[in-house]
C-alpha positions as CSV (number, residue, x, y, z in Angstrom):
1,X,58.0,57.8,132.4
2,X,61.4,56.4,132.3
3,X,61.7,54.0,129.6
4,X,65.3,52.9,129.6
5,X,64.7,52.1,133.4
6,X,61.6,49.8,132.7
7,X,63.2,48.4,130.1
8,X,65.9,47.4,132.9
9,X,63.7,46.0,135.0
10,X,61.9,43.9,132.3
11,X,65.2,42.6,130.9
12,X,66.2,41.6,135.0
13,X,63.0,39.7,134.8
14,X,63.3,37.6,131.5
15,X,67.0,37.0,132.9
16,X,65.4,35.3,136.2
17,X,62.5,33.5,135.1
18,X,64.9,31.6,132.3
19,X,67.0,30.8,135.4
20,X,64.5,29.8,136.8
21,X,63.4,27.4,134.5
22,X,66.9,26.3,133.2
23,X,66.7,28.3,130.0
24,X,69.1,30.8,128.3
25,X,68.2,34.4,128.1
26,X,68.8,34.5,124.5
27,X,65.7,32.3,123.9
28,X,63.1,34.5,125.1
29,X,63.0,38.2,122.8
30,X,61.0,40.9,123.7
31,X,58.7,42.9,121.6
32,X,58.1,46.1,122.7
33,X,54.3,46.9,122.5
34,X,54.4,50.3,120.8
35,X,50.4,50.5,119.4
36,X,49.0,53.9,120.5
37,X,52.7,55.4,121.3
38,X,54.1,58.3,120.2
39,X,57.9,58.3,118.2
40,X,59.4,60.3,120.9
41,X,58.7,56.9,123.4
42,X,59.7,54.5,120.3
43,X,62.5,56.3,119.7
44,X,64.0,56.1,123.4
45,X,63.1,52.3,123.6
46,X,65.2,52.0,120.1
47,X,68.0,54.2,122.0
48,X,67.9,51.5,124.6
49,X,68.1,48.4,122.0
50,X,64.8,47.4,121.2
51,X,64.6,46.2,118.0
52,X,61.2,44.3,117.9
53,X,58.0,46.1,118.0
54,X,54.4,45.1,117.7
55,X,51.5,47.5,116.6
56,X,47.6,46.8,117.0
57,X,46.6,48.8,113.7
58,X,47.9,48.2,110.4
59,X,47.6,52.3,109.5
60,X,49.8,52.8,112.8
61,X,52.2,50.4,111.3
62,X,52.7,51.5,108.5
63,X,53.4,55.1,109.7
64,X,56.2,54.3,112.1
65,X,57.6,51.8,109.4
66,X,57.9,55.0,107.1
67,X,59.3,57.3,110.2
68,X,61.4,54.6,112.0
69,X,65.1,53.1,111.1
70,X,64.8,50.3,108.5
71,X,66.7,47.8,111.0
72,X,63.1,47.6,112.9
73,X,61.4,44.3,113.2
74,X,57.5,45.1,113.1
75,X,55.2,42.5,114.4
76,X,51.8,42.6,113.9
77,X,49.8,41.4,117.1
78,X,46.7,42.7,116.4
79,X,43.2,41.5,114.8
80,X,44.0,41.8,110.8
81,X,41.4,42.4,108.1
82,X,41.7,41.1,104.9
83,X,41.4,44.2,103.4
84,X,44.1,45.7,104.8
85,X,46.4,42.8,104.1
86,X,47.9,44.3,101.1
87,X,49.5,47.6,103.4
88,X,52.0,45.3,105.6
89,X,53.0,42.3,103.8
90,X,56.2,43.2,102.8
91,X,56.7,45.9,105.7
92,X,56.1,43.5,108.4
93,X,58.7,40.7,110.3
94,X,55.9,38.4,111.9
95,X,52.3,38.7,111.6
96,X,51.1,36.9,115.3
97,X,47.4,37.1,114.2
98,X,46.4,34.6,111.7
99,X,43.3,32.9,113.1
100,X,41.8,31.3,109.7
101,X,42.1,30.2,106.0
102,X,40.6,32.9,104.4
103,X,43.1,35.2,106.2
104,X,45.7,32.7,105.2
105,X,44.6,32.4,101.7
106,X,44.3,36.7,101.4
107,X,48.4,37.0,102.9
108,X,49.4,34.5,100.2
109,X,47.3,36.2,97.2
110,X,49.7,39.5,98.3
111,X,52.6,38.0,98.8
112,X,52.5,36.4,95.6
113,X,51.7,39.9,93.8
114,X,55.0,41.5,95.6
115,X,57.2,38.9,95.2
116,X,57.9,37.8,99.0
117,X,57.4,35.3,101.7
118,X,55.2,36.1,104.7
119,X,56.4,34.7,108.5
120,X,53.1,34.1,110.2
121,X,52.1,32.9,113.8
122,X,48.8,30.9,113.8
123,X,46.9,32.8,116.6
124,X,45.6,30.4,119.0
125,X,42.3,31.1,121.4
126,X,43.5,28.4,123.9
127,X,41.0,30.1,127.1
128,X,38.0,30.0,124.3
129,X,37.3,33.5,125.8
130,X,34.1,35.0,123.4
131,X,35.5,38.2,122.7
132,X,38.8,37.4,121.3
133,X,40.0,36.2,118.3
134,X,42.0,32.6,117.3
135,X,41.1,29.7,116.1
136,X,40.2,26.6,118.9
137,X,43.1,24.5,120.2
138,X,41.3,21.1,118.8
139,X,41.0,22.8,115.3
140,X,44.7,24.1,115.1
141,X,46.8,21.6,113.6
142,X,44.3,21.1,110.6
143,X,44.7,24.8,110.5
144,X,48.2,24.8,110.3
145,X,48.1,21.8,107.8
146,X,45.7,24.0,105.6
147,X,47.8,27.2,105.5
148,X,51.4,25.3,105.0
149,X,49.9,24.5,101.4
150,X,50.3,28.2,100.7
151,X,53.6,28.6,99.1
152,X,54.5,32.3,100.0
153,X,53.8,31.9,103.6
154,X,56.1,30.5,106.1
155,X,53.8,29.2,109.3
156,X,57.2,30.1,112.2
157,X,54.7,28.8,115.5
158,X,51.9,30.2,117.5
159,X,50.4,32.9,119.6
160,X,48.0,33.4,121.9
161,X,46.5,35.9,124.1
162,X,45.8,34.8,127.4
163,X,43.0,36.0,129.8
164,X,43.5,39.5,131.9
165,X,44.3,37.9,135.6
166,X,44.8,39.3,138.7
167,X,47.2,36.3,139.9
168,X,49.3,35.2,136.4
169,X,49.7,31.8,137.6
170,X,46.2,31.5,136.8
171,X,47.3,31.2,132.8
172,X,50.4,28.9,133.0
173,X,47.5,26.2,132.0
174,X,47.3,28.5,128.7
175,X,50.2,28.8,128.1
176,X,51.1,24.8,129.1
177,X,48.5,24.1,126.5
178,X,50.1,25.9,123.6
179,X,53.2,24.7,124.4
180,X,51.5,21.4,123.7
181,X,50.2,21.9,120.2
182,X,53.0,23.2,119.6
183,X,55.6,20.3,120.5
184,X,52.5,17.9,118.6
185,X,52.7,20.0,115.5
186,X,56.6,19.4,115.9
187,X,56.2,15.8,115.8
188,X,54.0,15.8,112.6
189,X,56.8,17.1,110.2
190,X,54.2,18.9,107.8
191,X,56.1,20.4,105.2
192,X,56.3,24.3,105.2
193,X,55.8,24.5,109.4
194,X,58.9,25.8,111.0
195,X,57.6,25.8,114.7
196,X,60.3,27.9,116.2
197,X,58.4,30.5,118.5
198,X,55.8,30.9,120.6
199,X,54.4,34.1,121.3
200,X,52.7,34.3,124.8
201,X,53.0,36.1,127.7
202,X,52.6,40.2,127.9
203,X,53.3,42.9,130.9
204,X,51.0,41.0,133.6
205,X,52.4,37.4,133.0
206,X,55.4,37.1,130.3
207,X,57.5,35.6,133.5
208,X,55.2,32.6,133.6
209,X,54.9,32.7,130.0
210,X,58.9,31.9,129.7
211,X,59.1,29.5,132.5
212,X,56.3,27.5,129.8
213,X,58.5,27.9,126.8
214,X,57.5,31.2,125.2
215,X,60.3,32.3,122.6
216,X,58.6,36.2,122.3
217,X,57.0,38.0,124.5
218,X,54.9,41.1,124.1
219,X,55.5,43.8,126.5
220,X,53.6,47.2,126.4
221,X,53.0,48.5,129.8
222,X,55.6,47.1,131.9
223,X,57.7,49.7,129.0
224,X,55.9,52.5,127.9
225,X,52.9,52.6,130.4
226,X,49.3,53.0,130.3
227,X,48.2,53.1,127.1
228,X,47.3,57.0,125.2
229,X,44.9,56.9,122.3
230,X,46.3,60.2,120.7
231,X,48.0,58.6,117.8
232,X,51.8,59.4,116.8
Protein backbone atom coordinates (compact mmCIF):
# COMPACT_ATOMS: atom_id res chain seq x y z
CA UNK A 1 0.00 0.00 0.00
CA UNK A 2 1.63 3.04 -1.13
CA UNK A 3 0.06 5.99 0.30
CA UNK A 4 2.09 8.92 -0.83
CA UNK A 5 1.44 7.55 -4.42
CA UNK A 6 -2.50 7.41 -3.94
CA UNK A 7 -2.38 10.39 -2.43
CA UNK A 8 -0.72 11.60 -5.97
CA UNK A 9 -3.16 10.28 -7.93
CA UNK A 10 -6.10 11.68 -5.83
CA UNK A 11 -4.53 15.17 -5.82
CA UNK A 12 -4.10 14.71 -10.12
CA UNK A 13 -7.76 14.06 -9.95
CA UNK A 14 -9.16 17.08 -7.77
CA UNK A 15 -6.62 19.26 -10.06
CA UNK A 16 -8.65 17.93 -13.30
CA UNK A 17 -12.12 17.79 -12.33
CA UNK A 18 -11.69 21.75 -11.06
CA UNK A 19 -10.37 22.28 -14.60
CA UNK A 20 -12.82 20.80 -15.71
CA UNK A 21 -15.43 22.70 -14.31
CA UNK A 22 -13.60 26.09 -14.23
CA UNK A 23 -12.67 26.00 -10.64
CA UNK A 24 -9.45 26.57 -8.63
CA UNK A 25 -7.83 23.68 -6.93
CA UNK A 26 -7.62 25.44 -3.76
CA UNK A 27 -11.41 25.33 -3.38
CA UNK A 28 -11.87 21.74 -3.16
CA UNK A 29 -9.74 20.20 0.34
CA UNK A 30 -9.48 16.75 0.93
CA UNK A 31 -10.03 14.89 4.10
CA UNK A 32 -8.38 11.93 4.43
CA UNK A 33 -10.75 9.15 5.68
CA UNK A 34 -8.61 7.65 8.45
CA UNK A 35 -11.61 5.63 10.63
CA UNK A 36 -10.39 2.02 11.31
CA UNK A 37 -6.58 3.00 10.33
CA UNK A 38 -3.68 2.39 12.10
CA UNK A 39 -1.06 5.56 13.08
CA UNK A 40 1.67 4.06 11.05
CA UNK A 41 -0.83 4.83 7.67
CA UNK A 42 -1.92 8.27 9.37
CA UNK A 43 1.30 9.06 10.02
CA UNK A 44 2.63 8.58 6.26
CA UNK A 45 -0.53 10.50 4.87
CA UNK A 46 0.58 13.46 7.45
CA UNK A 47 4.26 12.92 5.98
CA UNK A 48 2.71 13.55 2.67
CA UNK A 49 0.68 16.79 3.76
CA UNK A 50 -2.59 15.77 4.80
CA UNK A 51 -3.79 17.80 7.29
CA UNK A 52 -7.62 17.03 7.47
CA UNK A 53 -8.81 13.86 8.67
CA UNK A 54 -12.19 12.37 9.36
CA UNK A 55 -12.99 9.50 11.82
CA UNK A 56 -16.35 7.36 12.04
CA UNK A 57 -16.11 6.87 16.03
CA UNK A 58 -15.78 9.36 18.50
CA UNK A 59 -13.43 6.90 20.92
CA UNK A 60 -11.16 6.52 17.64
CA UNK A 61 -11.01 10.20 17.58
CA UNK A 62 -10.16 10.97 20.38
CA UNK A 63 -7.22 8.43 20.56
CA UNK A 64 -5.44 9.73 17.50
CA UNK A 65 -6.23 13.38 18.68
CA UNK A 66 -4.08 12.44 21.90
CA UNK A 67 -1.27 10.44 19.58
CA UNK A 68 -1.24 12.74 16.54
CA UNK A 69 0.49 16.39 16.06
CA UNK A 70 -1.85 19.18 17.35
CA UNK A 71 -1.82 21.00 13.81
CA UNK A 72 -4.43 18.10 12.82
CA UNK A 73 -7.84 19.08 11.67
CA UNK A 74 -10.27 16.27 12.86
CA UNK A 75 -13.61 16.04 11.18
CA UNK A 76 -16.14 14.02 12.42
CA UNK A 77 -18.15 12.25 9.55
CA UNK A 78 -19.67 9.78 11.29
CA UNK A 79 -23.35 9.10 13.01
CA UNK A 80 -22.86 11.01 16.61
CA UNK A 81 -24.68 10.16 19.83
CA UNK A 82 -25.60 12.57 22.13
CA UNK A 83 -23.87 10.95 24.73
CA UNK A 84 -20.75 11.08 23.48
CA UNK A 85 -20.92 14.68 22.54
CA UNK A 86 -19.13 15.88 25.42
CA UNK A 87 -15.61 13.73 24.29
CA UNK A 88 -14.94 15.84 20.89
CA UNK A 89 -16.36 19.20 21.17
CA UNK A 90 -13.41 21.00 21.80
CA UNK A 91 -11.08 18.31 20.00
CA UNK A 92 -12.77 18.37 16.82
CA UNK A 93 -12.49 21.06 13.54
CA UNK A 94 -15.90 20.19 11.80
CA UNK A 95 -18.49 18.00 12.96
CA UNK A 96 -20.31 16.85 9.21
CA UNK A 97 -22.97 14.87 11.07
CA UNK A 98 -25.64 17.00 12.58
CA UNK A 99 -28.96 15.63 11.38
CA UNK A 100 -31.41 17.11 14.18
CA UNK A 101 -32.16 19.63 17.04
CA UNK A 102 -31.76 17.61 19.85
CA UNK A 103 -28.16 16.85 18.54
CA UNK A 104 -27.88 20.54 17.91
CA UNK A 105 -29.26 21.53 21.16
CA UNK A 106 -26.74 18.64 23.16
CA UNK A 107 -23.29 20.32 21.04
CA UNK A 108 -24.39 23.69 22.27
CA UNK A 109 -25.10 22.55 26.13
CA UNK A 110 -21.14 21.34 25.83
CA UNK A 111 -19.78 23.93 24.18
CA UNK A 112 -21.22 26.31 26.54
CA UNK A 113 -19.75 24.20 29.65
CA UNK A 114 -16.05 24.42 27.92
CA UNK A 115 -16.09 27.66 26.83
CA UNK A 116 -15.90 27.27 22.76
CA UNK A 117 -17.68 27.43 19.58
CA UNK A 118 -18.60 24.31 17.63
CA UNK A 119 -18.28 24.42 13.45
CA UNK A 120 -20.95 22.06 12.34
CA UNK A 121 -22.24 20.76 8.85
CA UNK A 122 -26.01 20.05 8.83
CA UNK A 123 -25.99 16.45 7.37
CA UNK A 124 -28.31 16.19 4.65
CA UNK A 125 -30.16 12.69 3.44
CA UNK A 126 -30.82 14.21 -0.09
CA UNK A 127 -31.27 10.17 -1.80
CA UNK A 128 -33.91 9.56 1.28
CA UNK A 129 -32.03 6.15 1.41
CA UNK A 130 -33.69 4.22 4.77
CA UNK A 131 -30.62 3.25 6.27
CA UNK A 132 -28.71 6.44 6.58
CA UNK A 133 -28.82 9.19 8.63
CA UNK A 134 -29.78 13.21 7.73
CA UNK A 135 -32.47 15.13 7.90
CA UNK A 136 -34.86 15.48 4.49
CA UNK A 137 -33.93 18.16 1.88
CA UNK A 138 -37.62 19.82 2.24
CA UNK A 139 -36.97 20.01 6.13
CA UNK A 140 -33.35 21.48 6.00
CA UNK A 141 -33.55 25.14 6.01
CA UNK A 142 -36.00 25.18 9.04
CA UNK A 143 -33.34 22.97 10.46
CA UNK A 144 -30.70 25.25 9.83
CA UNK A 145 -32.96 28.15 11.06
CA UNK A 146 -33.46 26.18 14.38
CA UNK A 147 -29.89 25.41 15.18
CA UNK A 148 -28.41 29.01 14.16
CA UNK A 149 -30.42 30.18 17.40
CA UNK A 150 -27.75 28.30 19.33
CA UNK A 151 -25.10 30.71 20.19
CA UNK A 152 -21.97 28.37 20.63
CA UNK A 153 -22.45 26.71 17.32
CA UNK A 154 -21.42 28.02 14.12
CA UNK A 155 -23.69 26.15 11.18
CA UNK A 156 -20.30 26.45 8.11
CA UNK A 157 -22.70 24.36 5.21
CA UNK A 158 -23.83 20.85 4.56
CA UNK A 159 -23.03 17.29 3.96
CA UNK A 160 -24.27 14.50 2.61
CA UNK A 161 -23.63 10.96 1.89
CA UNK A 162 -24.62 9.89 -1.40
CA UNK A 163 -25.75 6.32 -2.51
CA UNK A 164 -22.84 3.46 -3.20
CA UNK A 165 -23.03 3.45 -7.36
CA UNK A 166 -21.47 1.54 -9.71
CA UNK A 167 -21.50 4.51 -12.45
CA UNK A 168 -20.92 8.02 -10.14
CA UNK A 169 -22.68 10.06 -12.57
CA UNK A 170 -25.62 8.38 -11.15
CA UNK A 171 -25.30 10.89 -7.91
CA UNK A 172 -24.42 14.34 -9.68
CA UNK A 173 -28.47 14.79 -9.10
CA UNK A 174 -27.46 14.47 -5.25
CA UNK A 175 -25.02 16.27 -5.19
CA UNK A 176 -26.85 19.09 -7.76
CA UNK A 177 -29.57 19.07 -5.08
CA UNK A 178 -27.45 20.06 -2.12
CA UNK A 179 -25.75 22.46 -3.99
CA UNK A 180 -29.25 23.85 -4.20
CA UNK A 181 -30.19 24.22 -0.60
CA UNK A 182 -27.24 25.33 -0.20
CA UNK A 183 -27.13 28.47 -2.58
CA UNK A 184 -31.22 28.96 -1.14
CA UNK A 185 -29.99 28.98 2.39
CA UNK A 186 -27.32 31.65 1.02
CA UNK A 187 -29.96 33.83 -0.11
CA UNK A 188 -31.91 33.85 3.21
CA UNK A 189 -29.17 35.68 5.21
CA UNK A 190 -30.17 33.93 8.60
CA UNK A 191 -27.96 35.16 11.15
CA UNK A 192 -25.37 32.66 12.58
CA UNK A 193 -25.24 30.43 8.97
CA UNK A 194 -21.91 30.79 7.29
CA UNK A 195 -22.60 28.46 4.21
CA UNK A 196 -19.07 28.11 3.11
CA UNK A 197 -18.60 24.25 2.40
CA UNK A 198 -20.10 21.53 1.18
CA UNK A 199 -19.03 18.17 2.03
CA UNK A 200 -19.85 15.52 -0.72
CA UNK A 201 -18.27 13.29 -2.67
CA UNK A 202 -15.93 10.28 -1.26
CA UNK A 203 -13.39 7.64 -3.13
CA UNK A 204 -16.14 6.37 -5.80
CA UNK A 205 -17.38 9.87 -6.93
CA UNK A 206 -15.59 13.07 -5.24
CA UNK A 207 -14.72 13.98 -9.12
CA UNK A 208 -18.28 14.52 -9.85
CA UNK A 209 -18.83 15.80 -6.47
CA UNK A 210 -16.32 18.93 -7.32
CA UNK A 211 -17.45 19.51 -10.81
CA UNK A 212 -21.11 20.25 -8.51
CA UNK A 213 -19.51 22.58 -6.08
CA UNK A 214 -18.26 20.46 -3.24
CA UNK A 215 -15.58 22.52 -1.04
CA UNK A 216 -14.40 19.00 0.99
CA UNK A 217 -14.31 15.88 -0.02
CA UNK A 218 -13.84 12.69 1.99
CA UNK A 219 -11.53 10.29 0.72
CA UNK A 220 -10.75 6.88 2.48
CA UNK A 221 -10.06 4.22 -0.02
CA UNK A 222 -8.79 5.85 -2.95
CA UNK A 223 -5.76 6.64 0.18
CA UNK A 224 -5.44 4.17 2.56
CA UNK A 225 -7.47 1.15 0.97
CA UNK A 226 -9.91 -1.27 2.01
CA UNK A 227 -10.97 -0.72 5.18
CA UNK A 228 -9.31 -3.08 8.55
CA UNK A 229 -11.38 -3.27 11.61
CA UNK A 230 -8.34 -3.97 14.02
CA UNK A 231 -8.35 -0.53 15.66
CA UNK A 232 -5.04 1.60 16.02
Amino acid sequence: MDIKENLNIVRKNIEAACAACGRETGEVKLIAVSKTKPLSMLEEAYTDGCRDFGENKVQELVDKYEAMPKDIRWHMIGHLQRNKVKYIVDKVFLIHSVDSLRLAQEIEKEAAKKGVSVNILVEVNVAEEESKFGTTASETVSLVEEIAKLPHIRIKGLMTIAPYVEDSEENRRYFAKLKQIYVDIIHKNIDNVFMEELSMGMTGDYEVAITEGATYIRVGTGIFGEREYAVI
